[in-house]
C-alpha positions in Angstrom: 13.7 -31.5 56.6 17.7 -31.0 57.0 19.2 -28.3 58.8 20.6 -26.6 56.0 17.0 -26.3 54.5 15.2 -25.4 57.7 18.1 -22.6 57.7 17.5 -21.5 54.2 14.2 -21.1 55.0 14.1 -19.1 57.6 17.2 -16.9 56.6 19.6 -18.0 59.4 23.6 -18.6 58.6 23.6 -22.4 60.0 26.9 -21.9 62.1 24.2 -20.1 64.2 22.7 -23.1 65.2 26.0 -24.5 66.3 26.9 -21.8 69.0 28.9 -22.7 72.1 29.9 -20.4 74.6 33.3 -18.5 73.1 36.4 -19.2 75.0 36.7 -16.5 77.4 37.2 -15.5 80.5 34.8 -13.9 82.4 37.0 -11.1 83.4 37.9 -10.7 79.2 34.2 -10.9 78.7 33.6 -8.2 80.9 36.2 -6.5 80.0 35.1 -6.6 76.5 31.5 -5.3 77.5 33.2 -2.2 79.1 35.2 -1.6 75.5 32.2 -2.3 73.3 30.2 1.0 75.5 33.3 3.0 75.3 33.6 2.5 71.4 30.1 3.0 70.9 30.0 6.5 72.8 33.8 7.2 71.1 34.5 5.3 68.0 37.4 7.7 67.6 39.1 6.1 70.9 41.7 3.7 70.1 43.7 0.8 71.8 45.8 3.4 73.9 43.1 5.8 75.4 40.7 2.8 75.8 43.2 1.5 78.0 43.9 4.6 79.8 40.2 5.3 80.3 39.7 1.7 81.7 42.4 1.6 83.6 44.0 -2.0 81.9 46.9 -2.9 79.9 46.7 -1.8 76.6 48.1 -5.3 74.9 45.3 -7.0 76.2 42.4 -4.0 74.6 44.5 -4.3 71.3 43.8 -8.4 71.7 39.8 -8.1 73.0 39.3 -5.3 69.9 40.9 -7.7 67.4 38.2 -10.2 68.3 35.5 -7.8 68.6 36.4 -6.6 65.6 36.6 -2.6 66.4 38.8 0.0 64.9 39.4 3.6 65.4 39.3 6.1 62.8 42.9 5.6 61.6 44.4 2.7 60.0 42.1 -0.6 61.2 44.0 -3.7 63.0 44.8 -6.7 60.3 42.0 -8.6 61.4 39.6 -6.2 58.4 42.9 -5.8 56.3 41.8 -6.6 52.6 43.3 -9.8 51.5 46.7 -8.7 49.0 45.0 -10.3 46.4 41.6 -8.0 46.6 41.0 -4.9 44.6 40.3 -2.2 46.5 37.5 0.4 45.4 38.0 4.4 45.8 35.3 6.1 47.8 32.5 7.7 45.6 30.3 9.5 47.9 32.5 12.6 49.0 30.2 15.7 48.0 27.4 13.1 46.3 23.9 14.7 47.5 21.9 11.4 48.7 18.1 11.9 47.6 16.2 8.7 46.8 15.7 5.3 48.2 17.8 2.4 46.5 20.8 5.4 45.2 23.0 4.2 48.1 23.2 1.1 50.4 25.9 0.4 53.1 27.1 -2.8 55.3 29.3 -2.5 58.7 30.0 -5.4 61.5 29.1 -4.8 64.7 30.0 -7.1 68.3 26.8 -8.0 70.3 27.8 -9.3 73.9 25.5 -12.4 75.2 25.7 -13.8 78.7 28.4 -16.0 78.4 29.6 -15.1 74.9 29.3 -12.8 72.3 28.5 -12.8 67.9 28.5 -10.8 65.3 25.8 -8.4 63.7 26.1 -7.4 60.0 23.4 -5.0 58.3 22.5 -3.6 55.1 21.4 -0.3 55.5 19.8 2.2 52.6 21.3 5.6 53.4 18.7 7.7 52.1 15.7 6.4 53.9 18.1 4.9 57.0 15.8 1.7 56.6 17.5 -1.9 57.4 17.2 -3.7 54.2 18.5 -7.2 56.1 20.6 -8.6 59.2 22.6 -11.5 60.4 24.3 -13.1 62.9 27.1 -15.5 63.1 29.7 -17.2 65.3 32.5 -16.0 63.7 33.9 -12.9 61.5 33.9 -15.2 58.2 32.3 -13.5 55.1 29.6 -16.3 54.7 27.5 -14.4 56.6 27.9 -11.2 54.9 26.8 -12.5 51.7 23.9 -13.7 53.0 22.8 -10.3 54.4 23.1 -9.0 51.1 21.6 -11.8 48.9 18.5 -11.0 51.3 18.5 -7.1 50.2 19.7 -8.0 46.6 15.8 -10.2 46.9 13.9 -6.8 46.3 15.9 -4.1 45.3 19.1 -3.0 43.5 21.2 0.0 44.7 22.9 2.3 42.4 26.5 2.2 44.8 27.3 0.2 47.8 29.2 1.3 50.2 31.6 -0.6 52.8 35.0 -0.5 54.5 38.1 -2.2 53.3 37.8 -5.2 55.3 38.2 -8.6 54.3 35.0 -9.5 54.1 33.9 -7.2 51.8 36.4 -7.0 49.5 36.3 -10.6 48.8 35.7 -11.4 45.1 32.5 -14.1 47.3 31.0 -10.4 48.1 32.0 -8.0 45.3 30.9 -10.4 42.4 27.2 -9.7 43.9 27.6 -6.2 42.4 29.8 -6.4 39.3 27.2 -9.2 38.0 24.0 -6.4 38.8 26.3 -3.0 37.4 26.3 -2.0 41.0 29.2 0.7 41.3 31.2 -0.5 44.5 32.5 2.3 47.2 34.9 1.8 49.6 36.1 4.1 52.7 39.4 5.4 52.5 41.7 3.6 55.0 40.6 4.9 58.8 37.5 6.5 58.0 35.0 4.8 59.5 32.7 8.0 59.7 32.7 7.5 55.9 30.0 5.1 56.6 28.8 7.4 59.4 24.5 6.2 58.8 25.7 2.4 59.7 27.9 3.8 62.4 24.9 5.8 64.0 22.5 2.5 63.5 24.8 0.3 65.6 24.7 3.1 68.2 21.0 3.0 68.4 20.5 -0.9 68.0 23.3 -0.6 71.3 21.9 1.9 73.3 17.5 1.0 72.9 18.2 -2.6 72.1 21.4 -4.6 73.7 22.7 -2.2 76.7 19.4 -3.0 78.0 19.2 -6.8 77.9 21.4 -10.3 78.9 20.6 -12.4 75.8 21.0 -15.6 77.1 21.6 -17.3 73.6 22.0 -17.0 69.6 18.4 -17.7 69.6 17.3 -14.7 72.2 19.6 -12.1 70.2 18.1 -13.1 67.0 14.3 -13.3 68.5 15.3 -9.6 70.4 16.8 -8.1 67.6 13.8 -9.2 64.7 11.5 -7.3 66.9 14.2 -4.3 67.6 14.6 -4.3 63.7 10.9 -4.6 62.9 10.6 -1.6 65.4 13.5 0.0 64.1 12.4 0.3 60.7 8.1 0.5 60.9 7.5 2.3 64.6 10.5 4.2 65.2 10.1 7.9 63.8 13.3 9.8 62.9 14.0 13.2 63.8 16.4 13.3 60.4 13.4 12.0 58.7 10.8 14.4 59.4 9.2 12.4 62.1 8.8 9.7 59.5 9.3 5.8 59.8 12.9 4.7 57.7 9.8 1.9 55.9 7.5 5.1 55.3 10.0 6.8 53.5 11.8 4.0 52.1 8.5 2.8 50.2 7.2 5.8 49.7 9.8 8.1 47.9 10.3 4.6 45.6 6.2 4.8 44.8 6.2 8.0 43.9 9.5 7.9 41.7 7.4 5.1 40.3 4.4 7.2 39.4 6.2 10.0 37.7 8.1 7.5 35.8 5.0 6.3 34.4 3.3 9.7 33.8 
C-alpha cells in the first residue's frame, strides 16, 4: 500500500510523516515555549508587552509569533492576512442565541511545542455542544491541512454557519468552496477579534494546560498518539461545568436525537 493511501486511511495530512526537526535554535525554541504559555494565559498580550514581560527584544517575539502563528486581539500579523484576491465574510453571530448541535461550527490554529521542534494543531469545534468534530496536524501553516479537518466533520454532519478568522487559510476559495457547495452560511471575525471565536480559543487553553504543558512529545507521532487520547477524553470523559456536568459527545448526540424524535412526531 502507498503512503498516500496508508495516510488516507488513517486520516493523517502525509507532510506529517515527513517531519524533521524545524530549524531553530534552542534558545528561539525555548523562547517560543515561554511565548506560547504567556499567549495562552493572555491572548490579549501582543508583541510589545510579551517582550516586556519576558524580558527580550521585541523584533525577535514579533519573528517567533509570526511562525507560531499568534495574534493579539487587534489587527493579526500578515502571516493570517487573507490573500487580496479572497472575499471576506461579515461576522453573523453577534447577539445570535446558540441552542442546538450542528447550528454553529468553528476552526482556529493553534502551535504545539515538541522536543526539538514544534507543528501545528487545527480543530473543528461545534459551539453548542463544545464537542471536537475533527483535528490535524501538520509541518507547516499551509491550508492542506485545514481542509482536511473539515472534510472529516463535513463526513457526518452539516452545520448551519461556520465560523473562522480572516486568515489565509480559511478564506481560500480550497476551504470556502466546502461550504458554498453544502448552503453552509460562512462567518468571519471582524479583524482583531479573536474572542469572536472565544469556544475554540478556550479549547486550545485546555488541550495546553491538561494536555501539552504537561508532556515533551518527542515526535509528530507522540503528539498525534497524546492528543487522540486527550481528544477522545476531551470529548467522551471530560464533564463541563458550562454543560451541566455533561460530556461535549453526551450533549452533542443527544440534543441531535431528540431534535430527531420531535421531528418525526
Amino acid at each position: 500500500m502507498s503512503i498516500a493511501e496508508q495516510c488516507e486511511l488513517s486520516g493523517l495530512v502525509r507532510s506529517s510523516l515527513y517531519y524533521k526537526p524545524v530549524g531553530e535554535s534552542a534558545e528561539d525554541l525555548e523562547l517560543m515555549r515561554r511565548i506560547d504559555e504567556l499567549y495562552t494565559e493572555a491572548p490579549y498580550y501582543g508583541s510589545r508587552k510579551i517582550a516586556f514581560e519576558l524580558k527580550v527584544n521585541r523584533k525577535c517575539v514579533q519573528r517567533l509569533m509570526r511562525k507560531m502563528g499568534l495574534e493579539a486581539i487587534y489587527p493579526k500579523p500578515r502571516l493570517s492576512n487573507p490573500a487580496p484576491e479572497h472575499r471576506i465574510y461579515p461576522y453573523l453571530l453577534r447577539g445570535v442565541k446558540i441552542d442546538r448541535p450542528d447550528q454553529v461550527w468553528s476552526t482556529d490554529i493553534t502551535y504545539i511545542r515538541l522536543h526539538g521542534g514544534f507543528i501545528y494543531l487545527v480543530a473543528v469545534i461545534d459551539w453548542f455542544s463544545r464537542y471536537v468534530l475533527s483535528w490535524e496536524v501538520s509541518v507547516t501553516l499551509d491550508t492542506s491541512f485545514c481542509v482536511s479537518a473539515l472534510d472529516w466533520a463535513l463526513k457526518d454532519a452539516t452545520p448551519e454557519i461556520f465560523n473562522t478568522d480572516q486568515g489565509a487559510q480559511f478564506t481560500s476559495e480550497e476551504f470556502t468552496g466546502r461550504f458554498k457547495d453544502r448552503g453552509i452560511k460562512i462567518s468571519m471575525d471582524g479583524r482583531g477579534r479573536a474572542l469572536d471565536n472565544v469556544f475554540v480559543e478556550r479549547l486550545w487553553r485546555s488541550v495546553k494546560h491538561e494536555e501539552v504543558y504537561l508532556k515533551d512529545y518527542s515526535s509528530v507521532a507522540d503528539a498525534i498518539e497524546n492528543l487522540s487520547r486527550y481528544f477522545h477524553r476531551y470529548n467522551h470523559q471530560r464533564p463541563h461545568q458550562s454543560l451541566g456536568y455533561k460530556t461535549p459527545a453526551a450533549v452533542y448526540s443527544g440534543d441531535k436525537k431528540d431534535a430527531a424524535s420531535r421531528r418525526s412526531a
